[in-house]
Residue, then its C-alpha position, 0 to 999 in steps of 0.5 A: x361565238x365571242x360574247x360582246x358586252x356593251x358598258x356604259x363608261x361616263x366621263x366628268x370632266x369639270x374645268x377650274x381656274x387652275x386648269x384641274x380635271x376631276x372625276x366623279x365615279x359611281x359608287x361601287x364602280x371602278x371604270x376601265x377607261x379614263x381620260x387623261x386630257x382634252x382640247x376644244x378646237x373650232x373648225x376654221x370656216x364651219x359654224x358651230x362645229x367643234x373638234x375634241x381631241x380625247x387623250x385616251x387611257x385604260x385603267x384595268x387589264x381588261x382587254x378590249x375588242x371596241x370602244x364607241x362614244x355618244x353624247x346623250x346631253x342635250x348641248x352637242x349632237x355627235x357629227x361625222x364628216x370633213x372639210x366643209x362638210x358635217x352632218x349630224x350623226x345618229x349612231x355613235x362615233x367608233x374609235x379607231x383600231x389604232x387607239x384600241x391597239x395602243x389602248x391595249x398595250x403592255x403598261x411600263x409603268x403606267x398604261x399608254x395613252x392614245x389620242x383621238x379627234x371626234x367632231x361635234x355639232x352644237x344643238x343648245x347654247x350650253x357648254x357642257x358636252x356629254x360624252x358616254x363610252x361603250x366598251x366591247x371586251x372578252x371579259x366584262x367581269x372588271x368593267x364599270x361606268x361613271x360619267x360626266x361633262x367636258x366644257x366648251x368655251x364658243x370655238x376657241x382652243x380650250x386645252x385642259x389636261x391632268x399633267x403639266x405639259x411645257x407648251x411649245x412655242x404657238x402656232x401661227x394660222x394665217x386666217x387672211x386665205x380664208x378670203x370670201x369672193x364677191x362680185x355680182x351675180x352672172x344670171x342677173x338681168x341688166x340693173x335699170x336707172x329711168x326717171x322712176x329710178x328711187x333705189x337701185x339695186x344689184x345682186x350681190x354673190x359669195x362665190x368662195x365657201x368662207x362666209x363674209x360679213x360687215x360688207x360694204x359695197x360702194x358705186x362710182x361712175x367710170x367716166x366721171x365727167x359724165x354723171x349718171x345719178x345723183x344722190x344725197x351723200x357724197x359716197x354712193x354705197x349699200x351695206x350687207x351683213x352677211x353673204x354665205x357661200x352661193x348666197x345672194x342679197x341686193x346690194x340697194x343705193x339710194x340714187x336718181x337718175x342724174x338730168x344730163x344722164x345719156x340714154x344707153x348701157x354705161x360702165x360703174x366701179x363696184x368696190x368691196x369692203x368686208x370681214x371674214x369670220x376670223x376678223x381679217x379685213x378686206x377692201x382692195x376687191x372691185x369689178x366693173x359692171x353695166x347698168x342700162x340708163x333710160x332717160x327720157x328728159x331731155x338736157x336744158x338749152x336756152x335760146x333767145x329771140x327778139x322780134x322788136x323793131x328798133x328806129x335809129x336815134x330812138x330809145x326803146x324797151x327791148x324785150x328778149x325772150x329766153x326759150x328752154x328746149x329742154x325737158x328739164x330746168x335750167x338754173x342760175x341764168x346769167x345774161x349778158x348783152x354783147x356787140x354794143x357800140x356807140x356807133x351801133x346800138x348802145x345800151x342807156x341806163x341800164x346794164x348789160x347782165x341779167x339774172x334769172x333763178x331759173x326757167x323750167x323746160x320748155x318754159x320762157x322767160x324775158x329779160x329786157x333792156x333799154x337801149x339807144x339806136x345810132x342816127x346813122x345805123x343803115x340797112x334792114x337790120x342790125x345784131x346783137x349777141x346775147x350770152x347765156x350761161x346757166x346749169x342743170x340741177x345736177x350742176x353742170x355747166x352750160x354756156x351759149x351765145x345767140x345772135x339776133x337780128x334787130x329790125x330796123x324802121x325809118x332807116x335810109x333807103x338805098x340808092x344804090x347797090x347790088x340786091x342781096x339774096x340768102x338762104x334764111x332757112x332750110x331743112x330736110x324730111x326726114x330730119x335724119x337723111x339715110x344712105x340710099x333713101x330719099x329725103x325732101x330739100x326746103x330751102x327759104x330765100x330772102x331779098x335782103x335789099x329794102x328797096x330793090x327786086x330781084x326777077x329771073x331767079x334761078x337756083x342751082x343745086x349741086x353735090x360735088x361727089x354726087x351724094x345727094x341729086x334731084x328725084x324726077x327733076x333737074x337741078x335747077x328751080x325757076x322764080x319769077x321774082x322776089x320783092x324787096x325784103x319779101x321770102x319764098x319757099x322751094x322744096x325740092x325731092x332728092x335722094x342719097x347714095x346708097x354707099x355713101x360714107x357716114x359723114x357730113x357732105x357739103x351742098x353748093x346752092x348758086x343764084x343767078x337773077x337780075x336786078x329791077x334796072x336789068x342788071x344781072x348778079x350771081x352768088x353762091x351759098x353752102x349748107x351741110x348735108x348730114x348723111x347717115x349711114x344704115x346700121x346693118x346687124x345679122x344675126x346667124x342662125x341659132x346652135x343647139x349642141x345636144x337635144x334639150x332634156x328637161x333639168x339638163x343643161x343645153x349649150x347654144x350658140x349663135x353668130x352675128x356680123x356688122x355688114x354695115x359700113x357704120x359702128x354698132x355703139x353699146x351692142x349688148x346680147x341678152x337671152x331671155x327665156x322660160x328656163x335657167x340661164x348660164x352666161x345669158x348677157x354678153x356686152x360686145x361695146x363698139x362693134x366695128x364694119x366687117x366684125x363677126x363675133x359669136x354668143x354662147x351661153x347655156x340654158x337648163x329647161x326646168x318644164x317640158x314641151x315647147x319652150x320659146x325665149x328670145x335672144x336680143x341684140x340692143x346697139x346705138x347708131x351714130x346718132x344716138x338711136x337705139x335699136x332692137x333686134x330679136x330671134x327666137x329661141x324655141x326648145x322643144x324639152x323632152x323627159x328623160x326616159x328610165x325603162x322600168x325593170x322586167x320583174x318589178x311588176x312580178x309577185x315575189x315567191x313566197x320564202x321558203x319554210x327551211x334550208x332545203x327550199x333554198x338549195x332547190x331555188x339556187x339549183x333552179x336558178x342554175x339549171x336556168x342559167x346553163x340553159x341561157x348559156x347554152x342557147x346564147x353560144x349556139x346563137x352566137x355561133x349560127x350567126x358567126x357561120x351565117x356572116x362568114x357565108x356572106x362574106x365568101x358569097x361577097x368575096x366570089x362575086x368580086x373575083x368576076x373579072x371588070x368591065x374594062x373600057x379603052x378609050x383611043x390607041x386602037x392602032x397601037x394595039x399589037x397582034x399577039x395581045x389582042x384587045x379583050x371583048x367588052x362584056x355587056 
């Protein structure tokens, strides 16, 4: 048996300005193996992990069968692996037998150099790399050891070599495909924007394995006509230094929920900007993603209102009063008074614009003017129209005109004419009229004329598709009579089609009535019907493919139809749950009448038992109502099952004290194994005999001629080939 001897061969190798390597040697010791070069390389995309290449030479003819290397300092740490991948290694590096081989050629003149690469992990911040050499030859008579250091400079290329070698023309790496991937994390629950809304935050994630750093991540509005948030700088962006691969940080963006912002699920444009560890920049990367706002306030709306009475050549202080309807303030109120005249009413000493700063929502506030009705103004009333434009705090604009009804006192009475009746007022309970529900008409009937009465008052609905008729009555009401001026109430129940369209339908109300000297008058008036139809979403039952396994990932799928005659609006699938998700959101947008279309995601369970989650449908109807739907998703999780092996639980034989117990173990072990054999082959062969019985006994019973039955034909039957006798 060759005898191994392990030498310990210790390199120096000390870096001057000039590019010189020197080599301190232990006193009395000659080494077998030198190195006439190095160079330092970082390994493109893995931190602190080095590649040195080692130019090989021997320097005596000791013949070697081995050569490993360690690093005993305490800087590097020797590592193995490749690509991405590294590991720190505890036993020593082993040449290749192809530089053992070149090591071991003939010298002509000199001895042949061989070239390796080693990898090395940095475990300090020093530079000095330790490098230790074990040698394994046949003779260990001319062996020896010295050592020494190698320097590494942070992750650049350090070449340093004993002779001058020309360079050759440099090498250009295109560092720009080692290009980081980021977008926002798949499993992330929707990011919400409501009124409580400070900093909002998005999950930011590196998909490729080249790390990013100095990211910036900005946010903008896809339909920028419509502001969803405010902010305090005119770019809206968050930063994140550093984003390994798989990591992900929060990308948080000082904004509010803007006052005009819609509530539903609405679009933003995250653009990227980023360095790679090799300094190459990056800022044409962007994505499109869905944020659900929640606002609860309501948009400024101002309306004016006048309940002044006016007297015709009479000046007078009129108050208007400005009401906001909304939730939030409403800034920068600029009034203007319209539809003045001399011959109507004119405004005297005074102008017709005013300005309020602001007015908060569902505040009022009042402006006033002096104005001069003419001497000849006639009737019950006369109008004005008052503009009022304005803006909310986000600054978009908003513009209104209002007419109002000024009453008139000591004008001239009437003498003659025809008495007028209108619809002053109407409205429907419920607000919102569905397809096929029944709602109740109010209706408020004024006689406009000052001095005459209106008696035999019938009123007449009418819907000329039919959309919307009279429950339990006709279609018509009886009033006695309407005093000068005065007003009445109707209501009346109704009900709507069921298949009507989702649209608004016209309503043809007609008046027949007589006036105080008998005469009789008809007139006809027409209101809007809003008809909305219900939104009908059915969802299919819920798919699981394969029986879910705890840590086992389980597709589901499930399908859903619009078999409404309405749009679904913003219709967003979600799944929720005790367990991790793959897929778990899908936003489908507008989801057309008639649509189908299928949710598929997948779903780990990570606890046994019963699990119960949830898939949610969330859409918007046509006016803006949102609506929830929600099905259960139940997983019953089982363990998996992994059967103990049969001789685990057996004591195990004591060992044997020489050779000769384990020839009788294997001899024993034979015998066993023959026995088995033997056994298993006449088994074997006793149920082959068994089936082939079988098949015979199978095969004999259906050579048993059939039952055959003739229906019809019997007197075409000739005499020679008589009909054959029907077996019971």
């Amino acid at each position: 048996m060759k005898r191994i001897v392990a030498l310990l061969l210790c390199v120096l190798l000390i870096a001057s300005a000039a590019g010189d390597v020197h080599w301190a040697q232990a006193a009395g010791e000659e080494p077998g193996i030198e190195i006439a070069g190095y160079t330092v390389q970082g390994v493109a995309g893995v931190a602190d992990v080095y590649a040195v290449t080692l130019k090989l030479r021997r320097t005596n003819s000791n013949y070697l069968t081995g050569l490993k290397l360690s690093t005993p300092g305490p800087n590097f740490k020797q590592a193995t692996g490749s690509g991405g991948s590294y590991t720190i290694s505890n036993d020593p590096l082993s040449a290749s037998q192809n530089t053992i081989n070149t090591l071991n050629g003939n010298p002509n003149p000199d001895w042949p150099i061989a070239s390796e690469t080693f990898y090395f992990i940095r475990a300090a911040e020093g530079n000095d790399l330790v490098i230790c050499f074990f040698c394994n030859g046949k003779d260990p008579s001319g062996d020896a050891s010295s050592d020494g250091t190698i320097s590494v400079i942070k992750s650049a290329p350090d070449p340093i070599v004993v002779d001058p070698v020309v360079p050759g023309p440099p090498v250009e790496v295109d560092t720009t495909k080692y290009r980081p991937i980021l977008g926002v994390a798949s499993d992330a629950a929707l990011p919400l924007l409501d009124q409580t809304t400070e900093e909002l935050s998005i999950p930011i994630t590196n998909t490729a394995i080249y790390a990013a750093n100095r990211i910036t991540v900005s946010m903008e509005p896809t339909d920028k006509d419509k502001p969803l948030f405010t902010a305090n700088r005119i770019s809206v962006s968050a930063s994140i230094n550093t984003l390994n691969r798989d990591q992900v940080k929060d990308a948080k963006f000082a904004i509010k929920l803007a006052p005009g912002a819609k509530t539903g699920i609405h679009q933003v444009t995250l653009k990227y900007s980023f360095n790679n560890n090799h300094g190459d920049h990056f800022n044409d990367d962007s994505e499109v993603v869905y944020i659900q706002v929640e606002n609860r306030n309501a948009a400024p709306r101002l309306t004016a209102s006048c309940s002044q009475w006016l007297t015709p050549g009479q000046q007078a202080k009129v108050n208007f009063t400005l009401t906001n309807h909304g939730t939030t303030v409403a800034r920068d109120v600029k009034v203007t008074l319209e539809g003045l005249s001399p011959t109507g009413v004119a405004l005297i000493n005074d102008i017709d614009v005013k300005h309020l700063d602001l007015i908060a929502g569902g505040e009022s506030a009042s402006v006033h003017y002096n104005l001069l009705p003419a001497h000849s103004l006639e009737g019950s009333s006369t109008s004005l129209q008052l503009k009022v434009d304005y803006s909310d705090s986000n600054g978009e604009n908003y513009s209104d005109t209002n007419t109002v009804f000024l009453p008139l006192s000591g004008a001239k009475a009437e003498d003659k004419g025809v008495p007028r009746l209108i619809i002053s007022k109407y409205s429907f309970d419920p607000p919102v009229i569905r397809a096929g529900s029944e709602c109740t008409l109010f209706l408020e009937l004024q006689n406009t004329s000052r001095s005459k009465t209106i008696t035999n008052l019938k009123v007449t609905i009418l819907s000329d598709e039919g959309i919307l008729l009279p429950v339990d009555a006709s279609n018509t009401v009886f009033i006695e009579s309407i005093a000068a001026g005065d007003m009445v109430a109707v209501s009346l129940p109704m009900a709507t089609k069921a298949d009507a369209e989702n649209k608004t339908y016209p309503l043809k109300i007609s008046f027949d009535y007589e006036d105080s000297q008998g005469a009789a008058h008809n007139s006809q008036e027409m209101i809007s019907v809003p008809v909305n139809q219900n939104s009908r979403l059915v969802v299919g039952e819920i798919a699981l493919y394969g029986e879910p396994m705890l840590h086992e990932m389980v597709p589901v799928n499930v399908e859903f139809y619009n078999l409404g005659k309405t749009i679904l609006y913003n219709l967003m699938v979600k799944a929720e749950g005790p367990f991790k998700m793959e897929g778990g959101r899908y936003f489908v947008g507008n989801f057309n009448p008639g649509a189908s279309d299928s949710f598929n995601f997948a779903v780990t369970p990570t606890e046994p038992g019963e699990q119960v989650g949830e898939v949610i449908f969330q859409f918007e109807d046509s006016i803006g109502t949102q609506h929830e739907v929600k099905r259960e998703l139940k997983l019953e999780v089982i363990e998996p099952f992994y059967p103990d092996d049969p001789g685990m639980d057996e004591p195990l034989p004591p060992p044997p004290t020489n050779k000769w117990k384990y020839v009788g173990i294997g001899a024993g072990v034979l015998v066993l194994a023959a026995a088995g054999f033997v056994f298993w082959r006449r088994r074997k062969m006793q149920k082959k005999l068994e089936l082939q019985r079988a098949q015979d006994l199978t095969a004999a019973a259906q050579a048993v001629v059939p039952e055959i039955e003739y229906v019809g034909f019997e007197d075409e039957v000739e005499p020679d080939h008589p009909e054959p006798e029907q077996k019971d």
